[in-house]
C-alpha positions, 0 to 999 in steps of 0.5 A: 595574458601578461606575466611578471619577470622575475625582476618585476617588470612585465613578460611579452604578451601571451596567448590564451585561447578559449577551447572547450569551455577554459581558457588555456595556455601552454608555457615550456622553457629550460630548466635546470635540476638540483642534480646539475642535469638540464631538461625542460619545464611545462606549464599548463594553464586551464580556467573555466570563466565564472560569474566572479572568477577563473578557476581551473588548474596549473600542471607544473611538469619538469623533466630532466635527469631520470632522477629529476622529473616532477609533475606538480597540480594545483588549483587555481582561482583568479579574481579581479581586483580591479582596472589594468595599470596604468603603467602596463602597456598593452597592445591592442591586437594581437599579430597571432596565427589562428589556433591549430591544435597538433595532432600529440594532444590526440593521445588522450583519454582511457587506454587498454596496455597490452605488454609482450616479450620477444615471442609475443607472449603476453605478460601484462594488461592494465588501463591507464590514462593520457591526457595531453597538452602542446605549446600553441601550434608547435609539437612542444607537447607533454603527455601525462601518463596515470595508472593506479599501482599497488602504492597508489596513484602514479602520474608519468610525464611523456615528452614528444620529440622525433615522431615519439613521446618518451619518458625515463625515470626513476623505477625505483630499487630491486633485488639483481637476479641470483645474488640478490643485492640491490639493484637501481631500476630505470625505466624507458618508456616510449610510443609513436605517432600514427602516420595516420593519427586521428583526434583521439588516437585509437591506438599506438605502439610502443616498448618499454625497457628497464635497465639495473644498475649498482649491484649489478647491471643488465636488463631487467624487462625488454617488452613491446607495447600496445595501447588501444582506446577505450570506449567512452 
């Protein structure tokens, strides 16, 4: 595949590899938020081939201060339009290792959350989904997190770095405990990759921490996490 640069001329060539029925690819680059805070920008590409098109899906996932994460998803359709220019100069062959799919984009389908304070009681159960994605044959990996909260839908991008996946955002305000003031949440969120992970990974451990801050500062939730696969 070639992209555009944003002065019009042409990208390098990418790699596109045909997995399960789509034609896939995974960009990640920097990215820098309004805020001034630096992250990173995922990008994925999946497009099941028709008789007169591509259609699929672009996930558009940007992750940098707790208060900057985004993850965008939209449809798309390409349609041929006609013969390659003749001023775009592509290779013949390309000089790319055979696909090795990582063993992060195991995490992925329906999972059984299990909570636990300190002593090991249980203090919530929930299903999500995961569905994971990986710049090719790297650990640059994205893991999209969604559950269904009182509000509606909720959509959590994970990002794989030393052995783990974590994510940190914004969780919103809250009362601080005794005065009631109000209170700004993050949230810490993170799980590890099994010695021995399978593809799908049946299950993970983990923690998530919830610190407040503004009218009062502390910690709001300390737990450890269990994330067991479904059947299905």
């Amino acid at each position: 595949a070639v992209f555009t640069e944003p002065d019009g001329t042409p990208a390098e060539p990418m790699v596109v590899d045909y997995v399960d029925g789509s034609w896939q690819l995974v960009e990640q680059t920097d990215w820098t938020c309004s805020d001034g805070s630096v992250g990173l920008q995922t990008v994925q590409w999946s497009l099941i081939p028709g008789e007169d098109a591509l259609t699929g899906t672009r996930i558009d996932v940007r992750t940098a201060s707790p208060e900057c994460v985004v993850v965008l998803e939209e449809p798309v359709t390409m349609t041929r339009t006609g013969d390659i220019d003749a001023g775009i100069d592509l290779p013949e062959t390309v000089d790319a290792a055979p696909l090795q799919p990582s063993p992060q984009e195991g995490l992925s389908g329906s999972y059984e959350r299990v909570a636990t304070d300190s002593d090991g009681t249980e203090v919530d159960r929930a299903t999500v989904d995961f569905r994971s994605f990986c710049v090719r044959n790297s650990d640059d990996c994205v893991a999209l997190k969604r559950f269904e909260d009182v509000d509606g839908p909720v959509v959590v991008p994970f990002l794989f770095e030393s052995g783990q996946w974590s994510a940190q955002f914004n969780a919103g305000e809250a009362e601080c405990p005794g005065s009631g003031s109000p209170g700004h949440q993050l949230m810490y969120e993170q799980y590890a990759l099994p010695e021995d992970a399978t593809t799908p990974i049946q299950s993970l451990t983990g923690s998530e921490l919830v610190t407040v801050h503004g009218g009062c500062a502390g910690v709001m939730r300390d737990f450890d996490l269990a994330l067991q696969r479904q059947e299905g």
